[in-house]
N, C-alpha and C positions, 0 to 999 in steps of 0.2 A: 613466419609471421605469427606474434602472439596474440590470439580472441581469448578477450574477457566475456564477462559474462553477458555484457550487457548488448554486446554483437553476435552474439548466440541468441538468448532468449528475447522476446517482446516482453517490456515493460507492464504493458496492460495485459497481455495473455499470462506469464505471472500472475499478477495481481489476480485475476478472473481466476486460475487454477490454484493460487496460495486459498482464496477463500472458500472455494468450494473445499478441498479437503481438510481443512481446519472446522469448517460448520458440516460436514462428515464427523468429523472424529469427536467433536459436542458432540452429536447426534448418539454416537455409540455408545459415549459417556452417559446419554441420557438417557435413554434408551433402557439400557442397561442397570441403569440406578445405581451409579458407582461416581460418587466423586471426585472429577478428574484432580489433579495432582494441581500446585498451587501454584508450580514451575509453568506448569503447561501457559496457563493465563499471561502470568509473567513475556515467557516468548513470544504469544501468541502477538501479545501487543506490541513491542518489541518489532517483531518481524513486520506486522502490518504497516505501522509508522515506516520502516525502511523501506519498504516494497511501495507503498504511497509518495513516499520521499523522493524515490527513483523513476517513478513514471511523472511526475510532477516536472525535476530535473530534465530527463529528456527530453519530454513533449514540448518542454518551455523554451529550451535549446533551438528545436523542430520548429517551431512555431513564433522564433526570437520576440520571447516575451519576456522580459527580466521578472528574475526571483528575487524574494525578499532577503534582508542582512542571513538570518539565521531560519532559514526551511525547516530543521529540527526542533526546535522548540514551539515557533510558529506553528506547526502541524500537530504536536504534543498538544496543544492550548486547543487549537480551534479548527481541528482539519477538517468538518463539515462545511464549516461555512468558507472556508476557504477552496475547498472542492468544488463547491458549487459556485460561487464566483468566478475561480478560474474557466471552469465547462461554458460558464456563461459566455465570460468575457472572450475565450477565443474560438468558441464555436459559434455562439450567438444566441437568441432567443429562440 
């Protein structure tokens, strides 16, 4: 039987460990008074949008709440208020 990723790892526990050591590795960068590389940033946001992308998808799946035409761009533009919307709307006030 083949496990992808995403039946291995939790979405949100990801998410929660993608940031923490990402705002780690700023920290060293700053820390340290060395400016980090311009790639770094690049990824950084990159990977956050996909890691956000993926728990959004699941949970929405989980919780059969339909997603919007296009999640990636949608979430490029506006993923705060989108985040929070969602939190709202399927957890509640």
């Amino acid at each position: 039987m083949a496990f992808t990723v995403s039946r291995i790892f939790s979405p949100a526990a990801f998410l929660y460990s993608f940031v923490v050591i990402a705002q780690f590795a700023f920290g060293f960068y700053l820390g340290k008074q060395i400016e980090p590389s311009p790639a770094l940033g690049l990824v950084y946001q990159f990977a956050f949008l996909w890691v956000v992308g993926w728990w959004l998808v699941k949970d929405g799946r989980e919780r059969h709440v339909a997603a919007v035409y296009d999640v990636g761009f949608f979430l490029s533009i506006a993923w705060p208020i989108v985040m929070t919307y969602y939190l709202v709307k399927t957890r509640g006030a």
